[in-house]
C-alpha positions, 0 to 999 in steps of 0.5 A, spaced: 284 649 820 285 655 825 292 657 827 296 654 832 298 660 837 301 654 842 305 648 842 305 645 849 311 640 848 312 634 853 319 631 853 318 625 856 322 619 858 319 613 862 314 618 865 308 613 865 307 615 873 304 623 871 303 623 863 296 621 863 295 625 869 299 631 865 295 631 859 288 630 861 289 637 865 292 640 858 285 636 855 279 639 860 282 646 860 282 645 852 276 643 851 272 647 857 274 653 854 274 651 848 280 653 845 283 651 837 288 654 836 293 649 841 296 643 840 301 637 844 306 635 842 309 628 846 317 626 844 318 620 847 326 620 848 325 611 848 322 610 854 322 603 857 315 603 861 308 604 858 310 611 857 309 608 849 303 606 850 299 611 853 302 616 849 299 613 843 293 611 846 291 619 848 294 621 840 289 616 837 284 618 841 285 626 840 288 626 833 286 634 832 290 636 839 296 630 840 302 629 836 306 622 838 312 621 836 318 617 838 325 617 838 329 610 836 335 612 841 335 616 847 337 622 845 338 626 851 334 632 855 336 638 850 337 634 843 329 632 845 328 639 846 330 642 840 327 636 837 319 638 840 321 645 836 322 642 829 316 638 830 312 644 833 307 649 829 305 654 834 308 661 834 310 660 841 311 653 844 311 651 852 315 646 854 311 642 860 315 637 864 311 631 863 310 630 870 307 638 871 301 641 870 297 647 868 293 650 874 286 652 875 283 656 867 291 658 868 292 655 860 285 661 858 290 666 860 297 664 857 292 663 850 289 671 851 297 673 851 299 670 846 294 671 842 294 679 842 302 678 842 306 676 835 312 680 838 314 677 845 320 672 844 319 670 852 314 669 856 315 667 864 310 663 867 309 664 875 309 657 877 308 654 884 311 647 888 308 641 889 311 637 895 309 630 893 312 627 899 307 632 904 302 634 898 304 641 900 304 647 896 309 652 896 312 657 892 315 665 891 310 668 887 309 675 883 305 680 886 306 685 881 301 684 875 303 682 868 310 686 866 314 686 860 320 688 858 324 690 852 331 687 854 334 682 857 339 685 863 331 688 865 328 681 864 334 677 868 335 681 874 327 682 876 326 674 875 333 672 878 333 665 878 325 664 876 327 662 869 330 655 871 324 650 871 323 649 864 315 648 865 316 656 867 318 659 860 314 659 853 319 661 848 317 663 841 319 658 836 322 662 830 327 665 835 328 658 837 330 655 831 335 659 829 339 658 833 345 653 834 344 651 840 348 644 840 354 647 845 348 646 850 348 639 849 349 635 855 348 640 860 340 639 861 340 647 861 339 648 853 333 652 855 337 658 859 342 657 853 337 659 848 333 665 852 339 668 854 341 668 847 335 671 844 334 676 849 341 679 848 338 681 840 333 685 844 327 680 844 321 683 848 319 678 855 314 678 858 311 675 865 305 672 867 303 674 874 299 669 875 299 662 878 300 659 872 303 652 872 305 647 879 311 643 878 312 637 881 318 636 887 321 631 891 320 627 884 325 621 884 324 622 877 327 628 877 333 626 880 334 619 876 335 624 869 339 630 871 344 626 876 347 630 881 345 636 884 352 640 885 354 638 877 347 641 876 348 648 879 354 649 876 352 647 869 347 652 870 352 658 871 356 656 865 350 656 861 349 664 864 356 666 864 354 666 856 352 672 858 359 675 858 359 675 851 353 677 849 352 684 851 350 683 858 351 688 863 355 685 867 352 686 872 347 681 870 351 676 871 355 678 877 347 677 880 348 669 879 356 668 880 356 671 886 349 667 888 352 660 886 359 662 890 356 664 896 352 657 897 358 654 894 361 651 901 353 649 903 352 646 897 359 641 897 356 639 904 349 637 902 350 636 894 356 633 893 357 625 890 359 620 893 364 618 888 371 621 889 372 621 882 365 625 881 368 629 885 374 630 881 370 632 875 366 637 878 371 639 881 374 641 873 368 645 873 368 649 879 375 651 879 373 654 871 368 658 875 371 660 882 379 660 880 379 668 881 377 667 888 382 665 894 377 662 899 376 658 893 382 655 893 383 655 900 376 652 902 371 649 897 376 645 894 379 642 899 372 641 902 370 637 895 375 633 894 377 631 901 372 631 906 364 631 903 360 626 906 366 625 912 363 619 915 361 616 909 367 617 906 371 615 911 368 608 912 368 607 905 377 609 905 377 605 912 374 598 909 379 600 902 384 600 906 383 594 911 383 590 904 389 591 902 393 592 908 390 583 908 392 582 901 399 585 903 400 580 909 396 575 905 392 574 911 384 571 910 379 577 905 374 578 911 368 581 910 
């Protein structure tokens, strides 16, 4: 039986609108190129569609590439991650999100470079957007060919924010799996967590300069499971400021601070929830990461606790209020 150099690992949870679709594109670049030393893991986080069903379908089908498995309970994004890694073989493993794909011959090229390279413990793929909405591609790409890197302070400040999307990295799976990753559980980001970690012991990275994955967007799919966009963000830059402790130039991480607090304000009037009280939990965060900033305190949270979504707000407050200032005088409850 050849080496299994890559595990393609698909977390999914209800993800029967793409994953056939997914797959199949995962299965012709497979078979046209007639690689063996591949293999798709599918960890179904309990979904409640068809998602079952066709999973099992394509690994009855094809029983030597696809393995299916099934959590009982929904164990969350991160704990699924972690669980594609124990169940994988491959030497690296790619987690592609279960509605992307790989783009034209690309998966030729990400076998060419792990198979002459045992002694990467990151690989970034350049990726491009898919605009489901308008069926518009769009994307930031990188033009300057392959590049490696021997440490992480070099690899973080020349990608900035491009290691965000899961289905951009392939990590490699011994690294991953010594790791105790459990204080990311939660957050969504379990796969910045563990490249920040493994890149501070010196592991070599490496970039893919070519177009290698498209990333769906404008996915209410996407929405549905990560919540709200602001808690996100934030989320995202707790994970990063690990990078503190760990042996990062400090500068490193300023990139990113300084980044997330320069769009704070833009982001509280356009990602903001409407809940009061989501508001006053994502405050807790923000004020754990901006407390040092006076403006922080002057402008941003007083913007999130009071007046995101103004008209909104207002008229949900003006109807609270009408309420019970009718139950006050024991007048009829109109609605």
């Amino acid at each position: 039986m050849p080496e299994i150099l890559l595990t393609i690992g698909i977390p999914t949870y209800n993800g029967e609108n793409y994953l056939l679709d997914t797959i199949d594109k995962c299965l012709s670049q497979i078979q046209n190129n007639k690689i063996n030393s591949v293999e798709i893991i599918i960890s179904d986080n309990a979904s409640t569609d068809s998602t079952q069903k066709i999973a099992k379908l394509l690994s009855h089908t094809y029983p030597h590439i696809i393995k299916y498995y099934r959590n009982d309970t929904n164990i969350g994004f991160d704990r699924n991650i972690v669980e594609i890694f124990k169940k994988a073989k491959g030497m690296y493993v790619h987690i592609l999100g279960d509605d992307d794909f790989y783009c034209d011959n690309a998966l030729k090229s990400v076998i060419s470079v792990v198979d002459k390279r045992n002694n990467l413990s990151v690989i970034l793929l350049n990726i491009i957007y898919l605009d489901i909405k308008n069926n518009n591609l769009y994307g930031d790409y990188f033009i300057d060919g392959d590049q490696e890197f021997e440490n992480g302070d070099n690899f973080f400040k020349f990608t900035k924010w491009r290691t965000s999307p899961i289905s951009a990295l392939i990590i490699n799976r011994a690294e991953f799996n010594s790791l105790d990753l459990s204080k990311y559980y939660g957050n969504q980001w379990i796969h910045i967590g563990a490249i920040v970690e493994i890149l501070a012991k010196g592991g070599w990275s490496y970039i893919i300069s070519r177009k290698v994955v498209t990333v769906r967007t404008g996915n209410v799919h996407w929405n549905n499971h990560f919540g709200n966009q602001l808690k996100v963000g934030l989320d995202h830059l707790k994970v990063l400021s690990q990078m503190l402790y760990l042996g990062y130039d400090k500068e490193t991480y300023e990139y990113f601070y300084y980044y997330r607090y320069n769009t704070n304000l833009s982001d509280i009037l356009n990602l903001a929830p409407l809940s009061f009280f989501e508001r006053i939990k994502i405050s807790q965060n923000m004020i754990s990461l901006f407390k040092g900033k006076v403006m922080f305190w002057i402008l941003h949270l007083p913007l999130l606790l009071f007046f995101s979504y103004p008209f909104q707000v207002t008229k949900i407050f003006a109807k609270h209020l009408f309420l019970n200032i009718m139950k006050f005088i024991k007048l009829p409850n109109y609605k």
